[in-house]
Each structure stands twice: as C-alpha cells, then as structure tokens.
VMD Tcl script that builds the backbone (N, CA, C; Angstrom):
set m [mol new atoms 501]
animate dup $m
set s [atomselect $m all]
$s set {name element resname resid chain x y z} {
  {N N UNK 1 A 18.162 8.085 -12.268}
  {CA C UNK 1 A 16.758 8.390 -12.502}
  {C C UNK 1 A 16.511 9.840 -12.108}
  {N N UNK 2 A 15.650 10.487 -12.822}
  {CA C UNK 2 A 15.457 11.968 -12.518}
  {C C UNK 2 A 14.330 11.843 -11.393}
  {N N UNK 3 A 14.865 12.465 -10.458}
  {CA C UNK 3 A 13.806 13.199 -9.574}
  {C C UNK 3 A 12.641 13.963 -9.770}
  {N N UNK 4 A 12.552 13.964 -11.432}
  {CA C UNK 4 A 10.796 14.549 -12.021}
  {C C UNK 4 A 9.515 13.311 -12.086}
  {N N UNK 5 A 10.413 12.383 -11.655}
  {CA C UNK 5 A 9.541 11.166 -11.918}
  {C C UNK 5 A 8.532 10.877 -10.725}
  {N N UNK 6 A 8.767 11.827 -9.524}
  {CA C UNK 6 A 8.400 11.432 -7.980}
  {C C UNK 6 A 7.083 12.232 -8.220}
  {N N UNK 7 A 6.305 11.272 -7.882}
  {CA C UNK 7 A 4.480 11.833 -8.170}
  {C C UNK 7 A 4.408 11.957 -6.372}
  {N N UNK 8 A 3.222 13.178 -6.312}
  {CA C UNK 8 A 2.895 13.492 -5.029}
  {C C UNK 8 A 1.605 13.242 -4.942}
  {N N UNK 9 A 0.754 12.780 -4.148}
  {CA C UNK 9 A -0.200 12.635 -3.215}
  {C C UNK 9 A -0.719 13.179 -2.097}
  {N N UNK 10 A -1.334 14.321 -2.249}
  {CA C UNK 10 A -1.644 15.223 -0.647}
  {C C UNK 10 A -2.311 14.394 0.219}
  {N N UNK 11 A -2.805 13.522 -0.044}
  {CA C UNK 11 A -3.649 12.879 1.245}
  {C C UNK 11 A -2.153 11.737 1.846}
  {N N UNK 12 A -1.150 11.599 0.722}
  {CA C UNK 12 A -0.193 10.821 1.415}
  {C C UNK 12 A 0.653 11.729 2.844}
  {N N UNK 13 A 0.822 12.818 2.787}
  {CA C UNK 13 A 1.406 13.617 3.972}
  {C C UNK 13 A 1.052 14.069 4.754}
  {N N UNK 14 A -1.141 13.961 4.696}
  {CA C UNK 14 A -2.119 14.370 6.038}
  {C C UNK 14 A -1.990 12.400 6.663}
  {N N UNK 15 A -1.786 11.507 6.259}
  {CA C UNK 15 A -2.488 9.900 6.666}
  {C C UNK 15 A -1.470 9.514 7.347}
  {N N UNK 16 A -0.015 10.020 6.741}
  {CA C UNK 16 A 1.367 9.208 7.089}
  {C C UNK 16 A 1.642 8.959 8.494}
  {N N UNK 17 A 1.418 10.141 9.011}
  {CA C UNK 17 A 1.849 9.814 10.943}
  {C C UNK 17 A 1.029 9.087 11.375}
  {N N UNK 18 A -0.764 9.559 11.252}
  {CA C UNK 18 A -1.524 8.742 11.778}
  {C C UNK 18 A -1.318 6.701 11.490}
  {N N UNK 19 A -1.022 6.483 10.086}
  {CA C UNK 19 A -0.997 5.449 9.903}
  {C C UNK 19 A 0.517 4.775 10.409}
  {N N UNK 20 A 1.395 5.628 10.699}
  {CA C UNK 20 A 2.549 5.025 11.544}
  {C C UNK 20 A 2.651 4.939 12.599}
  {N N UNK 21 A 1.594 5.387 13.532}
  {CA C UNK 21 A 1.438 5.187 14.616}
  {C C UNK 21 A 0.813 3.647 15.047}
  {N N UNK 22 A -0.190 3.648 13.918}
  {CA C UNK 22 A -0.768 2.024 13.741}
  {C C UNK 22 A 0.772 0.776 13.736}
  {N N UNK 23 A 1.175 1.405 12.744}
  {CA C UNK 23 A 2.123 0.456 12.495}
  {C C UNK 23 A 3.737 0.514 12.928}
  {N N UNK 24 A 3.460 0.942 13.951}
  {CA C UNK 24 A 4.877 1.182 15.055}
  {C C UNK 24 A 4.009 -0.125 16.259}
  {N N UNK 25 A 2.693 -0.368 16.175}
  {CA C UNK 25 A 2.251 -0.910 17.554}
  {C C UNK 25 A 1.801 -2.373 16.079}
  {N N UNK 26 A 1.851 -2.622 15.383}
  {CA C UNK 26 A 1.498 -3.848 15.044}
  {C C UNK 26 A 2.385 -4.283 14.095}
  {N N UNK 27 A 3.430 -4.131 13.821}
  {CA C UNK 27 A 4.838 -5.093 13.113}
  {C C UNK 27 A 5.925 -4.947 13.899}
  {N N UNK 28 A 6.204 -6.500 12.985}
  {CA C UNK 28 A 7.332 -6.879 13.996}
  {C C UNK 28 A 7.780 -5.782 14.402}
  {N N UNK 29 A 9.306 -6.255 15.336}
  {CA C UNK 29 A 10.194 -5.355 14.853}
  {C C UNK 29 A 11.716 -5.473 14.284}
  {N N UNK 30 A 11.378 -6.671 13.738}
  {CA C UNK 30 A 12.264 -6.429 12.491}
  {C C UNK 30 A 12.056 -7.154 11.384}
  {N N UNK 31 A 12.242 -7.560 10.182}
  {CA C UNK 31 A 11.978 -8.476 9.073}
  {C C UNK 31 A 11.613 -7.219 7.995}
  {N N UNK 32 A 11.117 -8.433 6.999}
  {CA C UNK 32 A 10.417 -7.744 5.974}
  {C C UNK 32 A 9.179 -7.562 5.557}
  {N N UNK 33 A 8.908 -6.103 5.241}
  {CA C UNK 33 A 7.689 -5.686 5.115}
  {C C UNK 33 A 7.164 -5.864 3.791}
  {N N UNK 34 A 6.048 -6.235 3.466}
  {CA C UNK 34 A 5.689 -5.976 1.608}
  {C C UNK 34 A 4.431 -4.797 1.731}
  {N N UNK 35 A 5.417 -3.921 0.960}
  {CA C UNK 35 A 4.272 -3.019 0.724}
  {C C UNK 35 A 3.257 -2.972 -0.394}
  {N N UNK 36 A 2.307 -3.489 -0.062}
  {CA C UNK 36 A 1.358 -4.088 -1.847}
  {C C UNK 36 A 0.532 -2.196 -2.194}
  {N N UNK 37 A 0.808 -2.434 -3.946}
  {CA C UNK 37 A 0.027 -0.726 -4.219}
  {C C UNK 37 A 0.683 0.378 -3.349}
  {N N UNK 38 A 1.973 0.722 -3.619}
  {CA C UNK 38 A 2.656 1.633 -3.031}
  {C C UNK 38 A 2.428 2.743 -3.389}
  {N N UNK 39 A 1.713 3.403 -4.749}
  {CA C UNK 39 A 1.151 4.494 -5.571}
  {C C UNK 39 A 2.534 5.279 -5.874}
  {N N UNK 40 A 2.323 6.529 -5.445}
  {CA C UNK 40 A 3.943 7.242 -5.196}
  {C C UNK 40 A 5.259 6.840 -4.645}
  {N N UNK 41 A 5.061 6.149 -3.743}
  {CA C UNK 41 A 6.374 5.744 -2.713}
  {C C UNK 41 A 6.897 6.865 -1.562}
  {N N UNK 42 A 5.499 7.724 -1.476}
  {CA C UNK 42 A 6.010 8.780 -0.422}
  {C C UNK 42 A 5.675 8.049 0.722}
  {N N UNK 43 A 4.481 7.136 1.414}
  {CA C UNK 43 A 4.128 6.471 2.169}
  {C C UNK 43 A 5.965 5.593 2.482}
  {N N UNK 44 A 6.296 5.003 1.525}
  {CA C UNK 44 A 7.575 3.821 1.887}
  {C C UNK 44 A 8.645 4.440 2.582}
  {N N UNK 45 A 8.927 5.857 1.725}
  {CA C UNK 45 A 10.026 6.386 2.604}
  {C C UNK 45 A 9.892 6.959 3.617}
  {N N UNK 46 A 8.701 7.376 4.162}
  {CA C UNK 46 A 8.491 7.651 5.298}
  {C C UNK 46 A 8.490 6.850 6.303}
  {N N UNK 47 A 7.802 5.818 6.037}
  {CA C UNK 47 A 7.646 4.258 6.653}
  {C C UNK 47 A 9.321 3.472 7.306}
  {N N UNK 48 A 10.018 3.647 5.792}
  {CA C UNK 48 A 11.202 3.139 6.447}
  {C C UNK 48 A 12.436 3.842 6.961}
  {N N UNK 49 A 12.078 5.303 6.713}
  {CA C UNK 49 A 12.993 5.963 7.431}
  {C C UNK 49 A 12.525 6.038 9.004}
  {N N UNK 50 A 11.365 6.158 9.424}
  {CA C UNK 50 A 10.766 5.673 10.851}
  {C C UNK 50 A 11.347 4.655 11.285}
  {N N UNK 51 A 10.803 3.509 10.956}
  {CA C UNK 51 A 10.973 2.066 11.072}
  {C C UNK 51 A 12.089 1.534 10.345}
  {N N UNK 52 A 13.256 1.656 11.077}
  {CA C UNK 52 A 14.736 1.419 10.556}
  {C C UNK 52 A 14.813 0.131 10.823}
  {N N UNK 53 A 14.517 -0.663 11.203}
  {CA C UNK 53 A 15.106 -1.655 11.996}
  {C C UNK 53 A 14.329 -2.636 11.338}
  {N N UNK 54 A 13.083 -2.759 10.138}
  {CA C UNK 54 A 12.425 -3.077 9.498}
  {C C UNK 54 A 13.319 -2.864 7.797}
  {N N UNK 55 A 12.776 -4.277 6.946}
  {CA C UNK 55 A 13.577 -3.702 5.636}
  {C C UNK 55 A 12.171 -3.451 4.703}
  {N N UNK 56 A 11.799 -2.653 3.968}
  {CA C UNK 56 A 10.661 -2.166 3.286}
  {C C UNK 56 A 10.598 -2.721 2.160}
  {N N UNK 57 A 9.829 -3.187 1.520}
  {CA C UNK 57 A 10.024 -3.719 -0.093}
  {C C UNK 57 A 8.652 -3.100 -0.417}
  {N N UNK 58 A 8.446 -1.924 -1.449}
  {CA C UNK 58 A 7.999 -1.044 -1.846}
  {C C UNK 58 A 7.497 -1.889 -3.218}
  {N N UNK 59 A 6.003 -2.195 -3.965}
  {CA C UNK 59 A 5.179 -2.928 -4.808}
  {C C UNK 59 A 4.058 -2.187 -5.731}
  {N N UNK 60 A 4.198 -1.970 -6.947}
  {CA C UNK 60 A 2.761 -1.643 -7.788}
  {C C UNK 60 A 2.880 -2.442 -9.230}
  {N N UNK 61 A 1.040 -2.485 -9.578}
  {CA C UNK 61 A 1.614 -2.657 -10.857}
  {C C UNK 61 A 2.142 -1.816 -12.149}
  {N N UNK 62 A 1.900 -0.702 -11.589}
  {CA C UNK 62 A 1.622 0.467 -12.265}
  {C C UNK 62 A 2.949 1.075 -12.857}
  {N N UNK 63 A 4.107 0.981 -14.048}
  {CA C UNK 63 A 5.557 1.017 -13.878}
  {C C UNK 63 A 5.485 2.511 -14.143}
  {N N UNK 64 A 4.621 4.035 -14.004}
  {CA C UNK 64 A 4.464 4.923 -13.895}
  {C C UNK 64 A 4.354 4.806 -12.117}
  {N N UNK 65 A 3.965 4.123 -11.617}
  {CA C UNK 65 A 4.045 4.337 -9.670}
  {C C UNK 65 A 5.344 3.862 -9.578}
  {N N UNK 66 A 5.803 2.834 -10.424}
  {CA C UNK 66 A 7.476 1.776 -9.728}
  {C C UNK 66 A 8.369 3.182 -10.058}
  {N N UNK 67 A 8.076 4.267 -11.339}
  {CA C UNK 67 A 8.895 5.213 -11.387}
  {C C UNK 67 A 9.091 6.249 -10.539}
  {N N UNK 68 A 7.964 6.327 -9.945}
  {CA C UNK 68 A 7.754 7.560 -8.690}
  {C C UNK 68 A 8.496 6.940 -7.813}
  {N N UNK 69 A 8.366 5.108 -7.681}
  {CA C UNK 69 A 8.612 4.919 -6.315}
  {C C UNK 69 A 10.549 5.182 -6.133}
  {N N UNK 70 A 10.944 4.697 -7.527}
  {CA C UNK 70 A 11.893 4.705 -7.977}
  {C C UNK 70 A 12.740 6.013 -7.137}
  {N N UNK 71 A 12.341 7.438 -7.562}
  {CA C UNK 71 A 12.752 8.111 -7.588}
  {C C UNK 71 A 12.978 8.873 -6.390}
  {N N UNK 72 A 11.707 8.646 -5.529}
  {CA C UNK 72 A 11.527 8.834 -4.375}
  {C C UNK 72 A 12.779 8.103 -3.372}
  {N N UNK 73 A 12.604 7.241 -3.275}
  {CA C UNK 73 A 14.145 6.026 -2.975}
  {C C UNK 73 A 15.624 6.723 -3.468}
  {N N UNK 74 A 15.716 6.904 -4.543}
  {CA C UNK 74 A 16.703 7.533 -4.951}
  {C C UNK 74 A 16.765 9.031 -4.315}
  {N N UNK 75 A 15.846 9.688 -3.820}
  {CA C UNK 75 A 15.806 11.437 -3.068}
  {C C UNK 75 A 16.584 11.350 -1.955}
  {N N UNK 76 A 15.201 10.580 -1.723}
  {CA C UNK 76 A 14.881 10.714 -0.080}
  {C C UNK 76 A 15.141 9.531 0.529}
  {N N UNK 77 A 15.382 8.047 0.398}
  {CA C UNK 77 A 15.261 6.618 0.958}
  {C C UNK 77 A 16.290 6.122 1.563}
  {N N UNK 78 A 16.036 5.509 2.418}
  {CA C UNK 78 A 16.965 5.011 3.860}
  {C C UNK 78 A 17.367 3.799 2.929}
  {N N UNK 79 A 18.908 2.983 3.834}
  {CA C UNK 79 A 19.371 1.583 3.203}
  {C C UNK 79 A 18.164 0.550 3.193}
  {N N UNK 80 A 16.993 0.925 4.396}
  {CA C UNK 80 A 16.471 -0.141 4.543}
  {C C UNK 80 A 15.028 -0.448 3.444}
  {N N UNK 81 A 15.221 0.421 2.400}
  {CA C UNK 81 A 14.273 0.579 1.291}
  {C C UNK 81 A 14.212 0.036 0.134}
  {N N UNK 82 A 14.193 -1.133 -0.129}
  {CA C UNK 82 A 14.517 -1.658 -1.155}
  {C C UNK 82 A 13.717 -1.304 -2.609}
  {N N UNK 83 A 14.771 -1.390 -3.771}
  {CA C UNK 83 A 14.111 -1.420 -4.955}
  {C C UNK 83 A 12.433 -1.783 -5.454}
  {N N UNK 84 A 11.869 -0.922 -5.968}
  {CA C UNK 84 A 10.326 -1.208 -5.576}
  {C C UNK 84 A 10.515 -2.462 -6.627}
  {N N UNK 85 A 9.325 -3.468 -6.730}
  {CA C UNK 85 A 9.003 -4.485 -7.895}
  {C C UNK 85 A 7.431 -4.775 -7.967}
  {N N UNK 86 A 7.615 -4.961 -9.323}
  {CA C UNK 86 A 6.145 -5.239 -9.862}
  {C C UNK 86 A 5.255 -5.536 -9.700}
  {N N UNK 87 A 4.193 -5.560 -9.101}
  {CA C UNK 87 A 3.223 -6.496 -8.248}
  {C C UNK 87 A 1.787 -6.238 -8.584}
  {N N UNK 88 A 0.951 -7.123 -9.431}
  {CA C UNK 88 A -0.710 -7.423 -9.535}
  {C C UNK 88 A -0.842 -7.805 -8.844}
  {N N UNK 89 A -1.569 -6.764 -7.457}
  {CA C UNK 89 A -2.141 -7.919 -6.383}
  {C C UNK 89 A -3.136 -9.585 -6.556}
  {N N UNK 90 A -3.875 -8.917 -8.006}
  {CA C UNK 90 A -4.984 -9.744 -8.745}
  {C C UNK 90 A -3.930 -11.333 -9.278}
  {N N UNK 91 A -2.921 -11.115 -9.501}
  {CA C UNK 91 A -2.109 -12.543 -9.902}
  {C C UNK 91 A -1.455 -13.196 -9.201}
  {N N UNK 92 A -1.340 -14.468 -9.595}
  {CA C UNK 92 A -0.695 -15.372 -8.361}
  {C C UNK 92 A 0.790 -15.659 -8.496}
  {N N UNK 93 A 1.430 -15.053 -8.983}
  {CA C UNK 93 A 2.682 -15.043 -9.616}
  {C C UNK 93 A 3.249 -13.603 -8.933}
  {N N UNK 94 A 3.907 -13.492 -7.369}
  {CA C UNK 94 A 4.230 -12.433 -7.273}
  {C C UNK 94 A 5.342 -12.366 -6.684}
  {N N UNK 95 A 6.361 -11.547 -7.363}
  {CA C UNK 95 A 7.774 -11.521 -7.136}
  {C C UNK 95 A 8.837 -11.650 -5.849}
  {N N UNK 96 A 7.703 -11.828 -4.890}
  {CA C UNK 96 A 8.225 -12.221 -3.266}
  {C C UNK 96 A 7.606 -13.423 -2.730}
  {N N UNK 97 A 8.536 -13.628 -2.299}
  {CA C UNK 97 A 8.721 -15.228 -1.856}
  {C C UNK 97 A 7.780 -15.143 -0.338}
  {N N UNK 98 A 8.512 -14.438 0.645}
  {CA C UNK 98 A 7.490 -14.180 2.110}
  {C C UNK 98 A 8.047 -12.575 2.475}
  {N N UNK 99 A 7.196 -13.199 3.841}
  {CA C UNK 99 A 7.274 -11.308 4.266}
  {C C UNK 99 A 7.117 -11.825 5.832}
  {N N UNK 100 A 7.585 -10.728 6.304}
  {CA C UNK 100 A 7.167 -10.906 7.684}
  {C C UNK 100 A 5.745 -9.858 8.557}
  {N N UNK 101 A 5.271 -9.056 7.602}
  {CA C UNK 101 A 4.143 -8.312 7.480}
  {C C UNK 101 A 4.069 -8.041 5.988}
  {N N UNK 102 A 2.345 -7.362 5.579}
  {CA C UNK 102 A 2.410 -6.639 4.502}
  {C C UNK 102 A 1.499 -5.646 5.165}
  {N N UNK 103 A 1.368 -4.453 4.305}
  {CA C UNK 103 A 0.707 -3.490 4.837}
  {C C UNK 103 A 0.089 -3.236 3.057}
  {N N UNK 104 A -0.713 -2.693 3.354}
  {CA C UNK 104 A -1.764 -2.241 2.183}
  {C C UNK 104 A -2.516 -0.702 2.195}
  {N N UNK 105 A -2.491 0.172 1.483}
  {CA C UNK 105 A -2.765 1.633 1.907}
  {C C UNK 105 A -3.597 2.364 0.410}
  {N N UNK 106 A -4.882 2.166 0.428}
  {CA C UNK 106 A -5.504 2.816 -0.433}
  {C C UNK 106 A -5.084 2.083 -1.614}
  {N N UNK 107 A -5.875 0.596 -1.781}
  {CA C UNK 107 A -5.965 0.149 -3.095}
  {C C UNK 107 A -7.193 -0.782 -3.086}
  {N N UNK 108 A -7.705 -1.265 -1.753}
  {CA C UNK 108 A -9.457 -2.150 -1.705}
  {C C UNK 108 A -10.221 -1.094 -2.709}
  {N N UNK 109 A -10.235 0.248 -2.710}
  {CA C UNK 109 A -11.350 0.557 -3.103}
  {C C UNK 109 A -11.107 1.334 -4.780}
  {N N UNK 110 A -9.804 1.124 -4.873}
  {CA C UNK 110 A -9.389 2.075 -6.044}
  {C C UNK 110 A -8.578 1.124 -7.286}
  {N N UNK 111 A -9.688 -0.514 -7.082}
  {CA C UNK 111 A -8.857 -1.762 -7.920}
  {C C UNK 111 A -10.287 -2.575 -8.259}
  {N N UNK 112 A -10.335 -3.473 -9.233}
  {CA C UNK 112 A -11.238 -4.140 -9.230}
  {C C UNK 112 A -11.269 -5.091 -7.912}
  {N N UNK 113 A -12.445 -6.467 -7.385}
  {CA C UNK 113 A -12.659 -6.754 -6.586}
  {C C UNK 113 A -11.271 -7.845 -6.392}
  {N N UNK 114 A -10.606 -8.219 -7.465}
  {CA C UNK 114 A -10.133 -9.174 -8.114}
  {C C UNK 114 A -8.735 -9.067 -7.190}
  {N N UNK 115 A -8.389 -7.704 -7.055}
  {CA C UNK 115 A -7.069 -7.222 -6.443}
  {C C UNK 115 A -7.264 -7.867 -5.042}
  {N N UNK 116 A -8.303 -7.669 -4.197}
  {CA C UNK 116 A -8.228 -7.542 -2.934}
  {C C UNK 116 A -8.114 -8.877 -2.468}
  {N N UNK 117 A -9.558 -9.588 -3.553}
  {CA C UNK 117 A -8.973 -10.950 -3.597}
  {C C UNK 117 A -7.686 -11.803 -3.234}
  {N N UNK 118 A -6.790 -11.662 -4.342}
  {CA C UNK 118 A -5.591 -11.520 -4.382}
  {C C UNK 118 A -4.558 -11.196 -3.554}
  {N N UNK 119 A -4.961 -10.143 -2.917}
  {CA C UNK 119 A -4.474 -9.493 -1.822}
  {C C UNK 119 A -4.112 -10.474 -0.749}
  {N N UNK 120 A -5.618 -11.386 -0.258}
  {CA C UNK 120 A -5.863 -11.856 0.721}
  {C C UNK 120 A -4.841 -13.380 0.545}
  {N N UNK 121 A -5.305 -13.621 -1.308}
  {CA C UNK 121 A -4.365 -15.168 -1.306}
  {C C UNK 121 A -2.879 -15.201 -0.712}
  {N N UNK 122 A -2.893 -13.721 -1.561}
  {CA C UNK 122 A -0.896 -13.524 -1.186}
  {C C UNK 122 A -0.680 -13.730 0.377}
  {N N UNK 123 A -1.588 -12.860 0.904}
  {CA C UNK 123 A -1.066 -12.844 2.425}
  {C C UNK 123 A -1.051 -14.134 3.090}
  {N N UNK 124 A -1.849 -15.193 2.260}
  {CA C UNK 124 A -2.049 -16.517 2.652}
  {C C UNK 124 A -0.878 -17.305 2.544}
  {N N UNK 125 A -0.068 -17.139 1.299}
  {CA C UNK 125 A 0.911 -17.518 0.777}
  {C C UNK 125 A 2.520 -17.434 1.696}
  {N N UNK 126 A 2.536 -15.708 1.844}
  {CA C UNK 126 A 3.445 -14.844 1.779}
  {C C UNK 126 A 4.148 -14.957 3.330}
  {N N UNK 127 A 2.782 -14.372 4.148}
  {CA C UNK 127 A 3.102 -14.473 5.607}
  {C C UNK 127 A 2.731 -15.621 6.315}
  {N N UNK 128 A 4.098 -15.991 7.587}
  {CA C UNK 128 A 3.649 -16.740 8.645}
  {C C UNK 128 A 2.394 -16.664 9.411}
  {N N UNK 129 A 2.068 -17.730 9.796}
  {CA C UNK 129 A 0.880 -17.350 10.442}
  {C C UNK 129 A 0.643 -16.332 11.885}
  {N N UNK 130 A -0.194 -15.790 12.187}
  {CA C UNK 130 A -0.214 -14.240 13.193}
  {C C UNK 130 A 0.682 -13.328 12.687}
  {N N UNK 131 A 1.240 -13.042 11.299}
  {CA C UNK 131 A 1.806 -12.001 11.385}
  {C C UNK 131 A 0.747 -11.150 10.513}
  {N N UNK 132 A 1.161 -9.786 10.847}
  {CA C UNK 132 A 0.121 -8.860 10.500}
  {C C UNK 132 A -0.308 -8.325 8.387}
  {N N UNK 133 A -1.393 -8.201 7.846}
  {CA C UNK 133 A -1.271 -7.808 7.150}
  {C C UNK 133 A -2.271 -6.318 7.461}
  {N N UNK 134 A -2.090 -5.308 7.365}
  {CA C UNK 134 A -2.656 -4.067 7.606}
  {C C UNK 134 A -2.802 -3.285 6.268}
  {N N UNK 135 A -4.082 -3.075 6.127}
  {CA C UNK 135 A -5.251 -2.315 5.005}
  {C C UNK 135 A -5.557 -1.033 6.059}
  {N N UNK 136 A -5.453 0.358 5.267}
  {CA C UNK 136 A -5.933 1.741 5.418}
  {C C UNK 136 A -6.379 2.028 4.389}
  {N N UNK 137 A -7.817 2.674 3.997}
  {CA C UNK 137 A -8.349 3.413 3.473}
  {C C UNK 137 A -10.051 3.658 3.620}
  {N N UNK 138 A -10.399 3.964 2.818}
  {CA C UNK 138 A -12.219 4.277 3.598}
  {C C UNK 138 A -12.718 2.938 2.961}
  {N N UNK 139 A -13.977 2.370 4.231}
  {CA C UNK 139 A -14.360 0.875 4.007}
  {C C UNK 139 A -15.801 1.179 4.523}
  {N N UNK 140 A -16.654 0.299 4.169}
  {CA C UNK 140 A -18.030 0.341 4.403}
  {C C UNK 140 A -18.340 -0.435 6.008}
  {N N UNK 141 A -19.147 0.053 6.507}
  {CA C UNK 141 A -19.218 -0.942 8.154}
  {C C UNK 141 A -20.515 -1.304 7.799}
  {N N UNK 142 A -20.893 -2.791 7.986}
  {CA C UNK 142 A -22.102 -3.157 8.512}
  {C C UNK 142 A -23.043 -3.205 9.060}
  {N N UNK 143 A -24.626 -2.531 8.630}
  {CA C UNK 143 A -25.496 -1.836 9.136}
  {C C UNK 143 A -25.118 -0.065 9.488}
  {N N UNK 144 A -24.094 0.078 8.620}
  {CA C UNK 144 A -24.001 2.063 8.756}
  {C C UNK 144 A -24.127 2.362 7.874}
  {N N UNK 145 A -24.762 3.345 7.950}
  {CA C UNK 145 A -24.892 3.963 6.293}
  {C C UNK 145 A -23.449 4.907 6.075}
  {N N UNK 146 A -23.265 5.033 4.585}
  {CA C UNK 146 A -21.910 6.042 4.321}
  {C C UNK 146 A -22.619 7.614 5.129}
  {N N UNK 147 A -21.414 7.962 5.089}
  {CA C UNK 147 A -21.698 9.604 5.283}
  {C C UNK 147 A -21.298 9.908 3.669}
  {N N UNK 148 A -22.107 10.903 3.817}
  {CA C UNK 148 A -22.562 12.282 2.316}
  {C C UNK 148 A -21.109 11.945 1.800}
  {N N UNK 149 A -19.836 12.733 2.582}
  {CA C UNK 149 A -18.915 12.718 1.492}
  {C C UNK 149 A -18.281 11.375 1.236}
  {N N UNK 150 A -18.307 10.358 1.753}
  {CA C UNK 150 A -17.711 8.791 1.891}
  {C C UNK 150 A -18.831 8.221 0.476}
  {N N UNK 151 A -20.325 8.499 0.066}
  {CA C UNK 151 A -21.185 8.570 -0.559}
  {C C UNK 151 A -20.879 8.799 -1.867}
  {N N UNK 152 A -20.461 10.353 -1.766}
  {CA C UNK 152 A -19.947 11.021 -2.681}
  {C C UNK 152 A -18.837 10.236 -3.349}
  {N N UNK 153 A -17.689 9.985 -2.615}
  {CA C UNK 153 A -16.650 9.681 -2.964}
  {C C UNK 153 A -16.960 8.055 -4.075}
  {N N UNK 154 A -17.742 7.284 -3.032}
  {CA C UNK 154 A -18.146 6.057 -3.940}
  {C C UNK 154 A -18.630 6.140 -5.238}
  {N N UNK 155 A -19.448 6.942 -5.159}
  {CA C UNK 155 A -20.062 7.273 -6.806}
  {C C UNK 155 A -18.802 7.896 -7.710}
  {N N UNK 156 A -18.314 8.859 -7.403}
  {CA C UNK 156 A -17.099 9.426 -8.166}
  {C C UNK 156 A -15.853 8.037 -8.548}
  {N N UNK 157 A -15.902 7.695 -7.497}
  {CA C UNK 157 A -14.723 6.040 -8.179}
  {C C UNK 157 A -16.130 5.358 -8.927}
  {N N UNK 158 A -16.824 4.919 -8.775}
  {CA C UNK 158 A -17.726 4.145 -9.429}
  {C C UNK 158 A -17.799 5.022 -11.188}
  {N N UNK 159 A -17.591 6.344 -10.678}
  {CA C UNK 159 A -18.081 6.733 -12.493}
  {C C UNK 159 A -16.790 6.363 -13.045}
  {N N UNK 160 A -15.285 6.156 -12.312}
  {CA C UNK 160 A -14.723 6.451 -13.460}
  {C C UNK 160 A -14.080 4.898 -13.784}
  {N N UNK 161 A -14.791 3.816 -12.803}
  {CA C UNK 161 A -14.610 2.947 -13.310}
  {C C UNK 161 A -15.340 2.115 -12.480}
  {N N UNK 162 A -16.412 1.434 -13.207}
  {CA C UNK 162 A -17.611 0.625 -12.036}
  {C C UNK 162 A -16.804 -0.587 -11.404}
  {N N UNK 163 A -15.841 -1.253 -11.521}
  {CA C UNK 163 A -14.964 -1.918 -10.860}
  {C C UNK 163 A -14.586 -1.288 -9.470}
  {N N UNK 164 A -14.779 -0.145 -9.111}
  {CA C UNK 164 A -14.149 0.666 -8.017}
  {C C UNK 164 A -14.987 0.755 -7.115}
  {N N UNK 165 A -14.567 0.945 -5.869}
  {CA C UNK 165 A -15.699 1.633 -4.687}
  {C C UNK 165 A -15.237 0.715 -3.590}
  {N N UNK 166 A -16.127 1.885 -2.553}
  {CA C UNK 166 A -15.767 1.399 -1.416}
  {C C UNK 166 A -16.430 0.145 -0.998}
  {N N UNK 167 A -15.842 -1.063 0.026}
  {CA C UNK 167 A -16.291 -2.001 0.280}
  {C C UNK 167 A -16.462 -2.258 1.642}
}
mol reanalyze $m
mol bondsrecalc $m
mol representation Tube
mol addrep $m
C-alpha cells in the first residue's frame, strides 16, 4: 500500500498525549482494544506504540479512513496493531466478537444519532462487564450553555449535515 494514502488530522497530534494519559489510567493492561471511528489511524499508532502490552484493533466505516488507517500501520505501526476492519457503529453486525475496552474519539458528534446509539449496543454486546468504553470529543453539559466557539462549531456540523452536532 502506498504511503499517499495516510490522511492527517491536526487536531489528531494537539489531543493524542492528553487523551493517552486518560487512557494509560483507565484500560486494562492488557487485552484487546476496539477502536470504533478511527478516521486517519494516526490516533491507533500512537495509542499502540505507547500501550504495547495492549493489542489495538483499529475500525471505520469509511474504506477511504480503513485506507489511511491502512497505511499508517504499514509506516509507522507496532506488532500490536492490527489490520483496521470495517465497522458501522449504527449496525448490529460488527466484525468483532469482544474486546476488553473500546475507546471512541471524535465520532458522537460528527455521525448521525444512530451511530452513537449503536455505539452504546456494541459496547453492550462486545465488552465484559466494568470494562471501560471511553468517548473524547466536545459534548454538551447540562444546564451550561456552549461557549461562542463550541456554538460555532455546532452550527458549522449542523450546516453540513443536520444529522451532526454536538450532544
């Protein structure tokens, strides 16, 4: 696979430490991870070149993201990175059997409601019970109002597809 296929994400290389710091203190430490909506796959290889001792299974539906993720794996990716696979969070038909965590990173607000849904069945399905499933991205709190640019941002996903926004 050509290495032109690896899509970049700038907000993926300002979030990455902060969000591995989360997730150095809340998964196991060892099994398998499902990564649901992997986008690029710069998040995975970072993730599992950190967290060695963890095996990563890297997920979109998007086979323009499975190619990034593809390629990325092929650069840059540790043994413990497995082949990304296909995954509608929104369907109940999903190519992994269990997990011993999943982690989720910027797809509640950038999917119809249908995904997150979904999201939640899988984790119902997927993981033992108390093991962790972990969501990062911007979320609405109860009784706060957004700030201007969190505001901003909602309307801009909302124009380009009213299925979208923050929740």
């Amino acid at each position: 696979m050509s290495h032109d296929a690896r899509q970049h994400a700038p907000a993926a290389a300002r979030n990455r430490d902060p969000i591995l710091a989360v997730l150095r203190e809340e998964l196991p430490e060892s099994g398998l991870v499902l990564e649901v909506a992997s986008g690029t796959g710069e998040h995975g290889v970072h993730f599992a070149r950190a967290l060695s001792d963890l095996t990563w299974q890297p997920s979109d539906p998007s086979s323009e993201a499975l190619a990034s993720i593809a390629a990325w794996r092929e650069a840059e990716g540790s043994a413990n990175l497995l082949a990304p696979v296909q995954l509608d969070a929104a369907s109940n038909l999903w190519p992994v059997d269990s997990a011993d965590a999943m982690v989720c990173i910027n797809m509640v607000h950038i999917s119809p409601w249908e995904a997150t849904q979904g999201l939640m069945r899988g984790a119902g399905r997927l993981l033992p019970q108390g093991a962790p499933l972990i969501l990062y991205g911007p979320y609405r709190r109860a009784g706060h109002a957004l700030e201007a640019s969190n505001a901003a941002f909602d309307e801009s996903l909302k124009s380009r597809d009213p299925r979208w926004g923050l929740r």
